[in-house]
N, C-alpha and C positions, 0 to 999 in steps of 0.2 A: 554497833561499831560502824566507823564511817568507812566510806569506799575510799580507796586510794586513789587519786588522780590520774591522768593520765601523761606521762612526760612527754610527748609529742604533740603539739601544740598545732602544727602545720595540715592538720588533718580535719576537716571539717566534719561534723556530724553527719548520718547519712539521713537524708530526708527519705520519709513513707511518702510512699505513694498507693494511695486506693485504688486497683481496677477490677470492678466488675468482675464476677465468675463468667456472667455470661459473655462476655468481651472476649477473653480471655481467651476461650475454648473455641468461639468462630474465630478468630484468627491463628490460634494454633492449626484446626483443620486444617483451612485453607493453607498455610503455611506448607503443612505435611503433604497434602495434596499436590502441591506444585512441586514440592523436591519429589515426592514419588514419580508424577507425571515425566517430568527432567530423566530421574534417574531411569524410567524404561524408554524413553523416546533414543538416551545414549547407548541404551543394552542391545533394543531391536536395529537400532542405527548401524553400529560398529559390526553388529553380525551382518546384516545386510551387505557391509562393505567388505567383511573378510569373505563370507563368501564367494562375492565377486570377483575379489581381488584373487583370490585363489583357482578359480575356475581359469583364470588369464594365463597366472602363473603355469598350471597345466598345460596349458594351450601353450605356451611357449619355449617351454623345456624339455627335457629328452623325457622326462618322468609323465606316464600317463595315467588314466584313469580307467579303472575297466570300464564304463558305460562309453567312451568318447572311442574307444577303440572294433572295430571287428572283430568278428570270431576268431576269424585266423591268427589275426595277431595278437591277439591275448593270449593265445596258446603258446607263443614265442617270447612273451615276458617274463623278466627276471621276476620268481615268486617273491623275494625278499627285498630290493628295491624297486619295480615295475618298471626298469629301463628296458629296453629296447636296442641298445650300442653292444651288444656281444657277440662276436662272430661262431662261437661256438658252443650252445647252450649245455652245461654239465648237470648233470641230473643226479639229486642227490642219492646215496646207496642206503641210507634207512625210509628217508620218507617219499622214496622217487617224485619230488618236486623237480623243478626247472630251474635253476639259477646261471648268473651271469660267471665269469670268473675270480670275481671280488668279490663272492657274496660267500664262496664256499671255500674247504681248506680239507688237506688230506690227512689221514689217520694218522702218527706215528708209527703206529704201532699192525694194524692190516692194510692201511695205504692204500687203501679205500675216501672215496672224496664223500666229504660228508657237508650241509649246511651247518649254519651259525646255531638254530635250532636244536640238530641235532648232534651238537659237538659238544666240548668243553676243552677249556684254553688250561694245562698245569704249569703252574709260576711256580713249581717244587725245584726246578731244574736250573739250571744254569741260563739256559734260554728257553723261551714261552714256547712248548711244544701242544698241537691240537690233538685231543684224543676223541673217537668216536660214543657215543651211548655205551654203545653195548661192549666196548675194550675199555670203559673206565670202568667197570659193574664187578671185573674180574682181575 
């Protein structure tokens, strides 16, 4: 039986081309070689740069880092954002941490101040009341 033609006429044959196994395989390496080398020179590059860029950013905002601070004033940092702008540190009543006064929220229910840690928010209610661990258990 013969082949049927092909109705698209605009399409040239595709010509072979012969190359070499061994051609082939030295330039692929090569090839893979050079996007590997690329792609870790961008990895160890861009971390390089966030790190630094990050250490600045410390250095210039009210948020610090424990190493870049003294004893004392670590002692003084809020545990859950690590500011330093609170004039009055509240210390949580299950995990006696340190926090600033946006970090923490009072029980409803023994009205007692608890962290975000050791809270939980009920959306049962009409409005979003914070309950403590150990008053949501019961």
């Amino acid at each position: 039986m013969v082949k049927r033609l092909c109705p698209f006429d605009d399409f040239e044959p595709q010509m072979k081309i012969h190359v070499s196994d061994l051609d082939s395989v030295a330039t692929r390496d090569e090839a893979i070689n050079k996007v590997y080398e690329k792609t870790r020179n961008l990895l160890f590059g861009s971390a390089s740069h966030h790190n630094t860029t990050q250490d600045s950013i410390d250095q210039s905002s009210t948020k610090v880092t424990n190493q870049s601070q003294p004893r004392g004033i670590q002692e003084n940092l809020c545990h859950a954002c690590k500011s330093v702008n609170f004039l009055q540190p509240n210390q949580c009543w299950f995990c006696d941490s340190r926090f600033c006064s946006s970090c923490v929220a009072p029980c409803c229910l023994c009205f007692q101040v608890f962290c975000r840690d050791c809270s939980t928010i009920r959306y049962d209610q009409n409005s979003d009341v914070t309950v403590c661990l150990s008053c949501s258990s019961t």
